[in-house]
N, CA, C and O of each residue as an XYZ file, in Angstrom:
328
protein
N     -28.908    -28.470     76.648
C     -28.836    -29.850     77.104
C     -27.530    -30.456     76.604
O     -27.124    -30.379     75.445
N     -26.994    -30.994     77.497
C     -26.005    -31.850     77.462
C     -25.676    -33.206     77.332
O     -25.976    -33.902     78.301
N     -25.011    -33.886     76.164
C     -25.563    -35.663     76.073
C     -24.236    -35.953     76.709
O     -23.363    -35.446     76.004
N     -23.842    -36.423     77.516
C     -22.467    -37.307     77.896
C     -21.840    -38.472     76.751
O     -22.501    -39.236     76.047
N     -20.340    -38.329     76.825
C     -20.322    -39.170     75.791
C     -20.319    -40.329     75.582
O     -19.540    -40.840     76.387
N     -20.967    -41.423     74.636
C     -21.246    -42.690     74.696
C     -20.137    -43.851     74.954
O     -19.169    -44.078     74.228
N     -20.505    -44.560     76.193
C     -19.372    -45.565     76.025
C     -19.643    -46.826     75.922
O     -20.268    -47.267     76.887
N     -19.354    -47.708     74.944
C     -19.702    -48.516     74.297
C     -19.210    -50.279     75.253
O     -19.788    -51.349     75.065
N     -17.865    -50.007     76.351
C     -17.399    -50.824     76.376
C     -18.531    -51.858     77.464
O     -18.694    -53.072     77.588
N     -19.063    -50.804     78.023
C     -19.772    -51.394     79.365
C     -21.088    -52.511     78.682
O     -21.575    -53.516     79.199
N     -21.304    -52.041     77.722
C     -22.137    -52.651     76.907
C     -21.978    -53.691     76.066
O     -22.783    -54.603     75.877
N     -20.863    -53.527     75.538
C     -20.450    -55.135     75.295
C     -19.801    -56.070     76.476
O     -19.991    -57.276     76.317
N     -19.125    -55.713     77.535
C     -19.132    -56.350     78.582
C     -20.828    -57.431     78.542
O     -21.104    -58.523     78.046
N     -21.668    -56.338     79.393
C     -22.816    -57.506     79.574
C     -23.572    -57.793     78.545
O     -24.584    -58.414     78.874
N     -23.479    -57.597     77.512
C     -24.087    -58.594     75.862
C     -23.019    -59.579     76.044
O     -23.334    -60.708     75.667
N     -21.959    -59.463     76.474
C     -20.711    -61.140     76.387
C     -21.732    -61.413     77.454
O     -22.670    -62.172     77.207
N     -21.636    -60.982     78.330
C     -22.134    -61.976     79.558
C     -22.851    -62.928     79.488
O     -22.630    -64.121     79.696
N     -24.421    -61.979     78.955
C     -25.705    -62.309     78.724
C     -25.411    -63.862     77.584
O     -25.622    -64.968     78.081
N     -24.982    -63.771     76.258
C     -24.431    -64.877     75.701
C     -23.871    -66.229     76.258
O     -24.152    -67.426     76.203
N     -22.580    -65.102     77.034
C     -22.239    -66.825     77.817
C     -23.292    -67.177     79.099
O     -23.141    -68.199     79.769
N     -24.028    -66.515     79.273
C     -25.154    -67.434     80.384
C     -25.331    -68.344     79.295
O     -24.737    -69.406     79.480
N     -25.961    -68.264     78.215
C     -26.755    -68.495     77.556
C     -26.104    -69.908     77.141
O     -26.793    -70.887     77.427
N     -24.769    -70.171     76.451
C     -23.779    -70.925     76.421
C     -23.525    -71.742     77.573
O     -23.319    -72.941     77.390
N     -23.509    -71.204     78.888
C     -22.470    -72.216     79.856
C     -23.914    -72.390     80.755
O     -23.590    -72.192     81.926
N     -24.991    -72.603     80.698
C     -25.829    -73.297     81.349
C     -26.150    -74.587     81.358
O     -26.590    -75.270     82.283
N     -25.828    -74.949     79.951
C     -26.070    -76.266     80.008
C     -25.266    -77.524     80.782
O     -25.439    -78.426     81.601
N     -24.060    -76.786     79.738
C     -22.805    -77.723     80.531
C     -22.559    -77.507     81.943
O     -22.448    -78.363     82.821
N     -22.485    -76.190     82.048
C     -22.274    -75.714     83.689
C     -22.810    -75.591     84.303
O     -22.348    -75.072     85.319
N     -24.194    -75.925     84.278
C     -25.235    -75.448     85.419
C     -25.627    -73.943     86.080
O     -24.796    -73.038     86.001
N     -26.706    -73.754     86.622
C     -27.265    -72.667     87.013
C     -26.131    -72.255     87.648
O     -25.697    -71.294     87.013
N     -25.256    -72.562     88.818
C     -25.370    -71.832     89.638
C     -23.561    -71.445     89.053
O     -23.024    -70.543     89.695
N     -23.026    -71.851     88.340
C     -21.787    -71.196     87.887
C     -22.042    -70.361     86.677
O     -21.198    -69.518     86.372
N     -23.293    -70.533     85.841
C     -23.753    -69.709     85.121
C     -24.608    -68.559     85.055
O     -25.111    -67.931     84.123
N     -24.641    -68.421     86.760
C     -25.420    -67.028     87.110
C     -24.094    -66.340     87.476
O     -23.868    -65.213     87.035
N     -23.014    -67.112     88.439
C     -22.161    -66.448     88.676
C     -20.947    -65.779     87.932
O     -20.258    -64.835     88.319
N     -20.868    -66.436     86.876
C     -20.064    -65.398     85.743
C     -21.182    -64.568     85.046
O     -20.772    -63.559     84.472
N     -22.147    -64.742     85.006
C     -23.223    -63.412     84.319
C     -22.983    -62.510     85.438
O     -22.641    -61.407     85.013
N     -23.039    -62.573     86.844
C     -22.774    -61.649     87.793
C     -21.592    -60.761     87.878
O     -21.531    -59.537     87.997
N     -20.502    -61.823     87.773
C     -19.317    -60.910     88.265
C     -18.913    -60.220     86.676
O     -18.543    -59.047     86.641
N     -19.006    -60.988     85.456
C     -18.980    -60.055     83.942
C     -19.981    -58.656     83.902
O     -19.741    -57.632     83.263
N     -20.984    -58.877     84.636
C     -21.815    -57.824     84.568
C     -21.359    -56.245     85.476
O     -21.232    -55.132     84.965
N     -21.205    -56.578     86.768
C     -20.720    -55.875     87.348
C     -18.885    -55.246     87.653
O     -18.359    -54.365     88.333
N     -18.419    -56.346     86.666
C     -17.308    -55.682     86.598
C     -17.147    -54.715     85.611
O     -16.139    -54.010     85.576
N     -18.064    -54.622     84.796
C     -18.691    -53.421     83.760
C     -18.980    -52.750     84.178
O     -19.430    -52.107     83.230
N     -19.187    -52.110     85.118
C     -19.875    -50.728     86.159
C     -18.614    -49.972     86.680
O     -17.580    -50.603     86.905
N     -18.679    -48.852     86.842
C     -17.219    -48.548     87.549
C     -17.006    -48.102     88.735
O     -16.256    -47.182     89.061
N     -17.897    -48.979     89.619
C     -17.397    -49.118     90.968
C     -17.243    -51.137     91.152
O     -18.008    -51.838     91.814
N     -16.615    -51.388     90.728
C     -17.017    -53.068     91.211
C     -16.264    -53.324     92.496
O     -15.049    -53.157     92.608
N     -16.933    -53.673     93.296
C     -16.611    -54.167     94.629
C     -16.946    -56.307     94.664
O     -17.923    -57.038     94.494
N     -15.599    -56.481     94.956
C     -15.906    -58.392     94.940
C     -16.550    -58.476     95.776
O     -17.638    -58.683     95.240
N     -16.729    -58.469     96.977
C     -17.465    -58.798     97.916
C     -18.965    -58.481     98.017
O     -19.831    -59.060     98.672
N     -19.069    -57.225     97.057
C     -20.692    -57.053     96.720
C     -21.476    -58.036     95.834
O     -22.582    -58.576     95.852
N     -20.287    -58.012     94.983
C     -20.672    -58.780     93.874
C     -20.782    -60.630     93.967
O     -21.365    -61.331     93.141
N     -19.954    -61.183     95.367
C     -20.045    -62.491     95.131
C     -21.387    -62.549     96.119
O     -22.048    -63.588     96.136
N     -21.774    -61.410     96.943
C     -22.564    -61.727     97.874
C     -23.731    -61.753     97.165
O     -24.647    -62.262     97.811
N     -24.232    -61.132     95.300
C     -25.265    -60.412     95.073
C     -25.298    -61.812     94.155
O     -26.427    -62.165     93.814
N     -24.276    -62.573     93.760
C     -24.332    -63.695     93.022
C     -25.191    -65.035     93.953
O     -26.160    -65.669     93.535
N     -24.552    -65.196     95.200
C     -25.422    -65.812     96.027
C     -26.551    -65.559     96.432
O     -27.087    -66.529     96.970
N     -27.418    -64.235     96.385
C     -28.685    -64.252     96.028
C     -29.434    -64.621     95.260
O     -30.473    -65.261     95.418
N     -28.705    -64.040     93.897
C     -29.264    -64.553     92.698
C     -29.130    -66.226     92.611
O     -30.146    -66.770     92.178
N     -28.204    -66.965     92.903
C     -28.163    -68.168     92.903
C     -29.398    -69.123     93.439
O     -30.056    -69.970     92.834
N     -29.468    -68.624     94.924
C     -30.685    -68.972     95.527
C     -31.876    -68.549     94.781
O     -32.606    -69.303     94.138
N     -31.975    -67.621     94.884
C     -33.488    -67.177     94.233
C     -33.662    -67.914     92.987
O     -34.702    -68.513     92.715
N     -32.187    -67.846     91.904
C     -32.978    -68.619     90.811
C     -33.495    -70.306     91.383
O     -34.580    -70.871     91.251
N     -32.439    -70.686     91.929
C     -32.902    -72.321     91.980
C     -34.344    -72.568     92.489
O     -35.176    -73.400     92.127
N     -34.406    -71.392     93.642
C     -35.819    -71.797     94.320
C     -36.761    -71.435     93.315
O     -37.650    -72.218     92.979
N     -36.616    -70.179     92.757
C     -38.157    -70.521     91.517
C     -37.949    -71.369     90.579
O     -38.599    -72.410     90.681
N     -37.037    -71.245     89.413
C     -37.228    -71.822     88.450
C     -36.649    -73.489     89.019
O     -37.153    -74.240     88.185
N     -36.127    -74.061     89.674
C     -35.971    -75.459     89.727
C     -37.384    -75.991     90.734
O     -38.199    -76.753     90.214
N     -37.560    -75.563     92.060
C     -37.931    -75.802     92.476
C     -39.702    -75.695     92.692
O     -40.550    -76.586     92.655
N     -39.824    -74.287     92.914
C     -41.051    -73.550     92.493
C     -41.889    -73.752     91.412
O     -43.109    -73.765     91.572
N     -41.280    -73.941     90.129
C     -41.659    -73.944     88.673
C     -41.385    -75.267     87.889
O     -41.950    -75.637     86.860
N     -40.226    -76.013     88.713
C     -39.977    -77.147     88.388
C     -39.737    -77.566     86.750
O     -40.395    -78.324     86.037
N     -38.533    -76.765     86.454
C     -37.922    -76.780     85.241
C     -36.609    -77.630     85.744
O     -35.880    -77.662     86.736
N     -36.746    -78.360     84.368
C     -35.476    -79.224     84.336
C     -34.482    -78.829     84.390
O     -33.805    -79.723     83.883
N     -33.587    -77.747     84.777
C     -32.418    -76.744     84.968
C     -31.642    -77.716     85.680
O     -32.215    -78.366     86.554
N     -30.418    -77.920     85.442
C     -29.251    -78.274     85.988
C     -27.862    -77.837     86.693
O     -26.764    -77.573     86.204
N     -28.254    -77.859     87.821
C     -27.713    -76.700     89.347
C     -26.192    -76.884     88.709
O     -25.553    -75.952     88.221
N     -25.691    -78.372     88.812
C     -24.542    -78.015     88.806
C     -23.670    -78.602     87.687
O     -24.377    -79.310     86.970
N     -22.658    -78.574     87.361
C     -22.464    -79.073     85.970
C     -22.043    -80.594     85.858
O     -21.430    -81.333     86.628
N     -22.620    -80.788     84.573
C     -22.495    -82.419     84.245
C     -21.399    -82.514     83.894
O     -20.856    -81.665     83.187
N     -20.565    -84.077     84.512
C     -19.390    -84.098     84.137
C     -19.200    -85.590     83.401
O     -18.112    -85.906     82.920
């Protein structure tokens, strides 16, 4: 058996990510704070395609607002307070 060797970078890529969701939601709102968790995440993979990736952000965008704002009706703030 063969282990491939470990690469560490892809992994701190999306632990930053995951953090700054965590960070830029408040100020920035859902929907710019899904979209840098998206494109940080997948530019960690080593095929990143933009156009996959802004299209997979606008899913996720929708989907989150409709459950958790709408559906579930959490106080989440779409877009950022200025």
């Amino acid at each position: 058996v063969v282990i491939s060797p470990f690469n560490i970078l892809p992994l701190v890529i999306i632990t930053t990510a995951v953090c700054l969701f965590g960070l830029l939601i408040e100020p920035l709102g859902l929907v710019v704070s899904i979209a840098v968790l998206t494109g940080l995440s997948a530019w960690a993979g080593p095929q990143f395609r933009l156009l996959e990736t802004v299209a997979l952000a606008a899913v996720l965008i929708a989907f989150s607002i409709g459950v958790f704002v709408y559906a579930l009706g959490l106080p989440l703030a779409i877009w950022p307070s200025l």
